[in-house]
N, C-alpha and C positions, 0 to 999 in steps of 0.2 A: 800278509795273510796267505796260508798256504789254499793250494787248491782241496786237501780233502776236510779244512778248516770253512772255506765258503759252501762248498757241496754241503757240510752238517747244517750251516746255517740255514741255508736254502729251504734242506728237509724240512728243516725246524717252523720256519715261514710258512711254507707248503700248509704242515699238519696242521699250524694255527689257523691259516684260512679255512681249512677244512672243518675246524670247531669250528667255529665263528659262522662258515654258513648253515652248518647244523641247528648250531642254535637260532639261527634270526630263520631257519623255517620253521623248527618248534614252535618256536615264540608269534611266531604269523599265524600257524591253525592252530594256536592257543592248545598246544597239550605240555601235558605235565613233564614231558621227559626234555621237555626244551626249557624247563624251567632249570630240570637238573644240571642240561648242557649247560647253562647259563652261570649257573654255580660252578662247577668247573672249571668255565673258560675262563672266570674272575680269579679262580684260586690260582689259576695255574702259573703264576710271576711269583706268589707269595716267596717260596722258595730261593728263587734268585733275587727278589729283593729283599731278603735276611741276609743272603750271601754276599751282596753288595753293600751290604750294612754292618757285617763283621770285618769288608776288607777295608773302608774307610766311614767312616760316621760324619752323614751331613746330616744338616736340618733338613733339606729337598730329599733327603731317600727317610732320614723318620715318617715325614710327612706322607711320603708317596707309601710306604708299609700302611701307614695307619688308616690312613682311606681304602688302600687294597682289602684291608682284613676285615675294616668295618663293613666294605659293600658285600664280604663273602659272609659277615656274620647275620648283617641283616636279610637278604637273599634267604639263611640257611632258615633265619625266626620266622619272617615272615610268610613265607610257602611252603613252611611247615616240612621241608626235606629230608629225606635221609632219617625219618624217623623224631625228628624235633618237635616238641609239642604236640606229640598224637599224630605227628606223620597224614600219608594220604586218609585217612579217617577224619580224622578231625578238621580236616581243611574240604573237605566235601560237605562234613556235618555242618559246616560253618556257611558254604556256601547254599546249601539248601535249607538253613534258618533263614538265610536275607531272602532269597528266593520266596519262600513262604511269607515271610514277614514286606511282600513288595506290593498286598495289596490283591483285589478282587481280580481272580480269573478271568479271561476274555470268555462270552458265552458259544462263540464259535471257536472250532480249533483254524488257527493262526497256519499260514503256509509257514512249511517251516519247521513244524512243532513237534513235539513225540506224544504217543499218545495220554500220558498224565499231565501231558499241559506242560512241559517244559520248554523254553523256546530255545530251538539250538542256534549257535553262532552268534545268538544278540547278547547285550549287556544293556542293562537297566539301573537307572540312578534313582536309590530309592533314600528317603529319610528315615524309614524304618531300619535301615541297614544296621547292623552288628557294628559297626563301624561306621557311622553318617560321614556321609562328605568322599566315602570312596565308591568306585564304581565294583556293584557286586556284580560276579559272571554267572551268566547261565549256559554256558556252553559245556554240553555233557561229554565227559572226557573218556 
């Protein structure tokens, strides 16, 4: 391997860890734009593994594509990114239905809180949710 063949690799290394911490701080103070790094940072092999899939065909890189694209398809349906099923609209509309639908206001405000009573940084598990069984967010973005 030449020397300006490991330097590209390196680079290449470098900028991945540089997504990759990007996204796990998005994803830590819960904003949206670490959702998008996240999509991103899944798509970002797809590429070379098509291209490793047109220079020989295994079962092990089918399989490693199909998981690659399902996790960037699901990422893209589920958090509604980029414009996907009503985009940041409708994924906010959706999280202030469960929010509303999670039950009686606390009669004091809550440390913490904003002032319509939304509670920031918590998450609450509600049975009323638009979706039971998942944890709805109230942390305002």
């Amino acid at each position: 391997m030449s020397e300006s063949t490991l330097l590209l690799v390196a680079l290449g290394v470098l900028a991945y860890g540089a997504i990759e911490l990007t996204e796990a701080v998005g994803l830590w103070l819960m904003r949206r734009w670490g959702e998008y790094v996240a999509a991103v940072g899944t798509g970002v092999f797809v590429p070379l593994e098509v291209y490793e899939l047109l220079e020989r065909t295994t079962w092990v890189r089918i399989a490693a594509l199909t998981v690659n694209a399902f996790a960037v398809v699901y990422l893209l349906w589920t958090k509604r990114l980029f414009g996907i099923r009503g985009g940041h609209r409708a994924f906010e509309d959706e999280r202030i239905r469960c929010w509303r639908s999670s039950g009686p206001r606390p009669s004091a405000k809550p440390s913490g809180s904003h002032a319509d009573g939304r509670m920031h940084g918590r998450a609450l598990r509600t049975a009323a949710c638009p979706r039971p069984g998942t944890w709805c967010c109230l942390h305002c973005r």
